[in-house]
Structure formats: structure tokens, C-alpha cells
C-alpha positions, 0 to 999 in steps of 0.5 A, a space after each residue: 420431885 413431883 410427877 404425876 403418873 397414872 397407870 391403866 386408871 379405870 374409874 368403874 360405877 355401879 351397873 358396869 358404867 365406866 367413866 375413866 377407861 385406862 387411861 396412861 399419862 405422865 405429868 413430868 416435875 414443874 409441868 402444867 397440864 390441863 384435861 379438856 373435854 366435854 361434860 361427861 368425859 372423865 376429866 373430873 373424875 381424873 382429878 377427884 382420883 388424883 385428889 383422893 376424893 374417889 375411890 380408884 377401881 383399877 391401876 395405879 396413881 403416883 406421886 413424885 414416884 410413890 404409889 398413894 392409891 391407898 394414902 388418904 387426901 390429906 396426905 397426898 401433899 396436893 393442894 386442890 382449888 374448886 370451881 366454887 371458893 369455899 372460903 369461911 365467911 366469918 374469917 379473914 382473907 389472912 385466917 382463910 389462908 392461913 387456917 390449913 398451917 394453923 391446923 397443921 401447927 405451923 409456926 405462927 412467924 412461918 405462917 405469916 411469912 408464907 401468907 403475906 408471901 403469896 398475898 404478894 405474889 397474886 396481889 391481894 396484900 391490901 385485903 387480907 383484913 377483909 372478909 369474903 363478903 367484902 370481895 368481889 368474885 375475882 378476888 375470892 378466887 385470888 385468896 382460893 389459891 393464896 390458900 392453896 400456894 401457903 401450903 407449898 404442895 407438890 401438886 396444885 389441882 385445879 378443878 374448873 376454877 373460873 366458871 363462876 366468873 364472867 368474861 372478862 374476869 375469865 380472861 384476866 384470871 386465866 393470865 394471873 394463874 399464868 403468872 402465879 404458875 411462872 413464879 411458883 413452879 408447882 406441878 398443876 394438873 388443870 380441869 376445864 371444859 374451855 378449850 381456850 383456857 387449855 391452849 392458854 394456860 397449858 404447858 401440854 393438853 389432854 384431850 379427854 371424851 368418853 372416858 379416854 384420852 384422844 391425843 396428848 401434845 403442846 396446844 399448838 400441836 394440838 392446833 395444827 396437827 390433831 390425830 381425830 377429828 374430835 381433837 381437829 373439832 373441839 379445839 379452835 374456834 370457830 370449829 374446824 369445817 368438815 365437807 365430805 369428798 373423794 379423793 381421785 387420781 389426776 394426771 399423777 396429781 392428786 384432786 378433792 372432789 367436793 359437793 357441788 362440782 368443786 374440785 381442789 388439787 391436793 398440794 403436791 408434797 401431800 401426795 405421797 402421804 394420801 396416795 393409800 386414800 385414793 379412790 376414797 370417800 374422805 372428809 376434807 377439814 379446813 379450819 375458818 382462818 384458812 378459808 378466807 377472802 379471795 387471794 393470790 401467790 401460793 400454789 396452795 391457794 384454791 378458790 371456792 364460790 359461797 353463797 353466805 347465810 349468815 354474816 357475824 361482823 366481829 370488830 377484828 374478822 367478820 365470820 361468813 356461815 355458809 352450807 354446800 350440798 352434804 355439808 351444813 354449819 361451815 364457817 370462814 373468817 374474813 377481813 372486816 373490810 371485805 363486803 359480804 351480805 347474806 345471799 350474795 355469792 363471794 369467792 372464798 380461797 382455800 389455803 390447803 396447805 393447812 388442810 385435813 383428810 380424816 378417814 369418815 369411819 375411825 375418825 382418824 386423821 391420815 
């Protein structure tokens, strides 16, 4: 077994600064879970303290239900990937990957068996006569974590392991740890700063800033129902747009009041659960997808009139940017066959089914 629990886990600097705040979290056998959040937000830190590399100040890390706050790394059972690859330039792909079994004294048919193995799995058995240098960036990345599924760990950690790649790169590697994850079934726990490696990669996603943790959840809970407005701001992109309102009773109903005179009427099976914020300033979030070219045929529609700034035409959507009075850096995502062109007004619908109220001071969703 092979959870990973960490308990009251606070990370203390010299001078008082704390970059981990007691965090709680349980990682269950098999699972992958990847800690996002801005720099500075303690999600490495997380993982050098699961890894071992930093001390502990306060709480308790387990592993497969033993305490090994005071067991050194390398005997941990945990097998870490870097951002950069560290592989030995004068070795091969096959000693690279084999050299922790060797230091180990595995049997050398063992360790043949365990590296072809996982040269197999992630499609680098034509290279393992090759040197590092003689690899392109994608593929080093490859034999980083050949090195890491020989040891055959409890836990794998992943700390920021594509940033060094470009793009496309990213894109395809983000797919070939997927798979590697599917075959394999280590427990991964998974540092990026990209929210969009952590809604693809992940099984459950760890919101992290300042030291805490704002919300844990499957991505597309995460997506669709974020607990803050950190959370409903930093996944998704574009972000999710938020616009100062009041809420105001009407006729028993519910209305927005935005800036600039526009009023939304709150989807009926909302209004009981907003009926406290009556009376409320609130911020109004709506994510760009949701605010789109002019529609008919739900009750949830509602329509604004824009005025575009800037036009980004994206192949498959055109993103409009967009202000209102009190409300700069607002985002919609448009069919590319609708016209639109900086200064001229359009009429945007709302689908306020998918819509947020957030209370302006906790930042918490209601």
C-alpha cells in the first residue's frame, strides 16, 4: 500500500516565514494528484518535504501508513523526476537507467528485465545505445522517468517536469505520463504551475497559495464549482471574468444589477440559495465560454451589449476583450464566423446557469 498522508504540515523559515501553513491531505494507493498554484505558493516545497530533501518544521508525513519524517530520502521508497533531467552525459540511456539497481546490487538479468521493461512502456527501446547528448529534449525527459519506473517505488514525484520543453512537446509528454500512470499505477503526486497539466493529468487537483491549500477536487469540480475566487480565477483559461454587482429583490425574483444599467435576472432555482446576499454588493463571475455570441431558447439566457477593445481570432473560437464601467480585462469566447471588430458594439448572451456570486471580502463563493 502506498498512500501518502500529510498532517498539520508546516514548513518554517528563518525569521518566522512560513511557506507551508498545516496543510491536511490525503493521497489514496494508485492515485495521481498534482499541487498547482502560483510561484511561492508551497507546492515544492510540499514535495522536497514528502521527498525528504527538506527538513519538516511541524506535523507528520506518511507513507503507506509509516511515519518517515525522520527516515532519510533514499529510504523513503519514493522515486522523484526533476524539471531539469540530470542524467550522466558520459553514460547510456540503458546505464543511466539502470545505475540506481546497480547501486542497489540488483541482479544484472533483474536489471535488464526492469529497464527494457520500462524502455518498452515509454518508447524509448531504440535508444538505450545512445548518449544524452544524442537525445532531444522529449526524450531525455523520457529516460528521467525510465530511471525513476525501474526502481519500481511506492511513490513516484514529479516536480515541474515539463517546463524546460516547448509547446508542442509539453502537449505530447503531458499525454505519454498519462499513459505511463495508466500502465503502471504508482501513486504520483505531481508539481506544476500550469493549470492545464493539472486538469489533464490529474486524478484529484490541490489548489495551493500562500502556504495553504484553497480546495481539493476532481478538475471538472474544480471547473465548474470552485469554493474561492482564487480557485474560479486561476483554473480555466481565458480566466473567469468577475464584474461588481448588487443583488436586489424583484417581484419575489432575484436580479443582478451590473455597472452600466444592466440588469440579469438570477435563474430561478438559484434564488433560494442566494436569498442571504440580498441587498448585497457581490461580485458576478462567468466564465468566457459562457458569455457568447447572441442566443435564443433557454430561460438562463440574458443578453449584454459590448463594446470590443480587442479581437484575438483563434482558429477555432475568436476571443472578444472587453471593459464595463468598474470592470477592466473581461473576456468572451465567440464562434469564429461571428463578425466582430474593435469599437463596434455587439450583443453578448449570458448563460447564467453557469454563473458565480462571490462574497467581495472572503473571496468565498456562495
Amino acid at each position: 500500500m502506498a498512500q501518502v498522508s500529510l498532517r498539520s504540515l508546516v514548513k518554517e523559515y528563518d525569521g518566522g516565514v512560513q511557506a507551508v501553513k498545516g496543510i491536511d491531505l490525503e493521497i489514496a494507493d494508485h492515485e495521481f494528484v498534482v499541487l498547482v498554484g502560483p510561484s511561492g505558493c508551497g507546492k515544492t516545497t510540499t514535495l522536497r518535504m514528502i521527498a525528504g530533501l527538506e527538513e519538516i518544521t511541524r506535523g507528520e508525513i506518511a507513507i503507506g501508513g509509516t511515519v518517515v519524517n525522520d527516515i532519510p530520502p533514499r529510504d523513503r521508497d519514493i522515486a522523484m523526476v526533476f524539471q531539469n533531467y540530470a542524467l550522466y552525459p558520459h553514460m547510456t540511456v540503458f546505464d543511466n537507467m539502470a545505475f540506481g539497481l546497480l547501486l542497489r546490487k540488483f541482479p544484472r538479468e533483474e536489471i535488464r528485465r526492469r529497464v527494457d521493461e520500462a524502455a518498452r512502456i515509454l518508447d524509448i527501446a531504440s535508444l538505450l545505445d545512445r548518449k544524452p547528448k544524442a537525445l532531444s529534449g522529449g526524450q531525455r525527459q523520457r529516460v528521467a522517468m525510465g530511471r525513476a519506473i525501474v526502481r519500481n517505488p511506492k511513490v513516484f514525484l514529479f516536480d515541474e517536469p515539463l517546463s524546460n520543453l516547448d509547446a508542442k512537446l509539453r502537449v505530447q509528454m503531458r499525454t505519454e505520463i498519462k499513459k505511463v500512470h495508466q500502465t503502471v499505477k504508482t501513486t504520483t503526486v505531481y508539481v506544476t504551475h500550469d493549470q492545464v497539466e493539472a486538469m489533464t493529468l490529474a486524478d484529484r487537483v490541490v489548489v495551493m497559495n500562500h502556504g495553504v491549500i484553497e480546495q481539493v477536487g476532481p478538475p471538472q469540480e474544480l471547473y465548474h464549482r470552485p469554493a474561492t475566487r482564487f480557485v474560479a480565477g486561476f483554473i480555466g483559461s481565458p480566466a473567469m471574468n468577475f464584474i461588481p454587482a448588487r443583488l436586489e429583490a424583484a417581484s419575489g425574483a432575484l436580479n443582478l444589477h451590473l455597472p452600466g444599467g444592466i440588469v440579469l435576472p438570477v435563474p430561478e432555482e438559484r434564488t433560494g440559495r442566494y436569498e442571504a446576499a440580498k441587498g448585497r454588493e457581490v461580485l458576478f463571475g462567468i466564465r468566457p465560454e459562457h458569455l457568447t455570441e447572441r442566443r435564443e431558447g433557454r430561460a438562463t439566457y440574458a443578453e449584454i451589449e459590448i463594446t470590443p477593445e480587442v479581437i484575438e481570432p483563434m482558429g477555432m473560437e475568436t476571443l472578444v476583450h472587453f471593459h464595463l464601467d468598474g470592470a477592466r480585462d473581461l473576456c468572451a469566447r465567440l464562434d469564429p464566423t461571428v463578425p466582430a471588430a474593435p469599437g463596434a458594439p455587439i450583443r453578448l448572451t449570458a448563460d447564467l446557469a453557469n454563473m458565480h456570486l462571490l462574497d467581495p471580502q472572503s473571496g468565498r463563493v456562495l
